[in-house]
C-alpha positions, -999 to 999 in steps of 0.1 A, spaced: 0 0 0 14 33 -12 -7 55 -5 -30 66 29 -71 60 24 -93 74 47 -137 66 48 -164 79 71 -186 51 83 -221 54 81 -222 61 123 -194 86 116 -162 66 124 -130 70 106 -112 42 89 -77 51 81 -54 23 67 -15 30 56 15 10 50 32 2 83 60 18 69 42 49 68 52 69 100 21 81 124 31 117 122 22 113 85 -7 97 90 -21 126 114 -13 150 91 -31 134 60 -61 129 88 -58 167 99 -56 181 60 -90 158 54 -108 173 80 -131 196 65 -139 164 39 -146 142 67 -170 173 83 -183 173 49 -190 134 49 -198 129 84 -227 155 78 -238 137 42 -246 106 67 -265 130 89 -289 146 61 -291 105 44 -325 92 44 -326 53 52 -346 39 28 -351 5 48 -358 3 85 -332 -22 101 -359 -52 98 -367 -85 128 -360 -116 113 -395 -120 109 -403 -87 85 -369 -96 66 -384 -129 56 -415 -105 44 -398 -81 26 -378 -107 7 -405 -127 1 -428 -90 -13 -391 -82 -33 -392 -117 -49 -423 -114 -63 -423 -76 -77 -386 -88 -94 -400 -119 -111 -430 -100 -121 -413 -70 -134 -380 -90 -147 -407 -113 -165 -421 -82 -180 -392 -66 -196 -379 -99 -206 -407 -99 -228 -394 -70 -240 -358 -71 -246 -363 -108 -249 -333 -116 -226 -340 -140 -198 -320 -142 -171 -309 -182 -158 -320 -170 -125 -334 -143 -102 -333 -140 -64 -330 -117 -38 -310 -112 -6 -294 -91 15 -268 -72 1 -261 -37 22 -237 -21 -6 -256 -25 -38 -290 -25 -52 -283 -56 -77 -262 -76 -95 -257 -98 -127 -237 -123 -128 -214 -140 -159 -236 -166 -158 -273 -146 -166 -282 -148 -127 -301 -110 -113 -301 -108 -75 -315 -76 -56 -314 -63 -23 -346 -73 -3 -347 -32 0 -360 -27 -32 -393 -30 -16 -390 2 -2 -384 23 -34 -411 37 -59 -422 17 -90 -400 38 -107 -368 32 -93 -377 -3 -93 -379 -9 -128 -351 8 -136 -329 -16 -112 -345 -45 -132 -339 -31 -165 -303 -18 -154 -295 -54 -143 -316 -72 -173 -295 -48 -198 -263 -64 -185 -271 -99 -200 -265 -82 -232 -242 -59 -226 -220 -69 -195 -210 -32 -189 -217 3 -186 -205 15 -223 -227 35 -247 -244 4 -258 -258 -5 -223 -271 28 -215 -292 27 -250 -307 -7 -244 -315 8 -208 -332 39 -224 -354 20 -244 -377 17 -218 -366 40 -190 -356 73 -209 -352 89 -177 -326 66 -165 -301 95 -159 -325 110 -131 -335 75 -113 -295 69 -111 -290 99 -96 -321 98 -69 -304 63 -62 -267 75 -54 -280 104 -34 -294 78 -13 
């Protein structure tokens, strides 16, 4: 590792991780030069709006069985469309991304998918349906994705900003 990283956690923490090489005096500095970004980040997880409430095992078993059933549905629709179908579709758990594709043609989404408008939905699905054809995020992609969601650019961006 040459270099110094630094992240905010969502509760605020700082992660720094360096080189052991890298003396501490270094380290502080780099912290004490990032401060104002890590104010800046610190108060981004502040203003954040959860989409999903931290769910009992119970209501997790719920929502993932609601999510499984919207995805099929909707994945079976725009299938229809693009007339790619994926080998499989499921849905878990994962806390860092909405969905996934794999090599292989299988789409899993986050159980928290639930929680977002029809909207935003669909253009998860289609995003992730899209990458069975084109398993990237070139110029190609984005057309097949704006052939049914033409405001794609806006849903991406509501998405990041969380």
């Amino acid at each position: 590792m040459r270099s110094i990283r630094l992240a905010v956690r969502s509760d605020g923490e700082i992660i720094v991780s360096a080189a052991k090489s890298v003396p501490v005096f270094i380290i502080e500095r780099f912290v004490t030069q990032k401060q104002a970004w890590i104010e800046a980040q610190r108060e981004k997880m502040r203003t954040r709006v959860r989409v999903a409430p931290v769910p009992s095992a119970s209501e997790y078993k719920q929502y993932k069985q609601v999510a499984l059933e919207l995805v099929k549905e909707r994945v079976a629709h725009f299938s229809a469309i693009y007339g790619f179908v994926p080998k499989r579709v499921s849905v878990g758990n994962a806390r860092t991304r909405w969905g996934s594709c794999s090599r292989k043609g299988a789409l899993m989404f986050s159980y928290r998918i639930v929680f977002l408008s029809a909207e935003l939905r669909d253009y998860l699905i289609v995003h992730e349906l899209c990458h069975l054809k084109e398993f990237n995020h070139s110029a190609k992609f984005w057309l097949l994705v704006a052939q049914t969601i033409e405001d794609w650019k806006v849903l991406r961006k509501q998405l990041r900003m969380g």
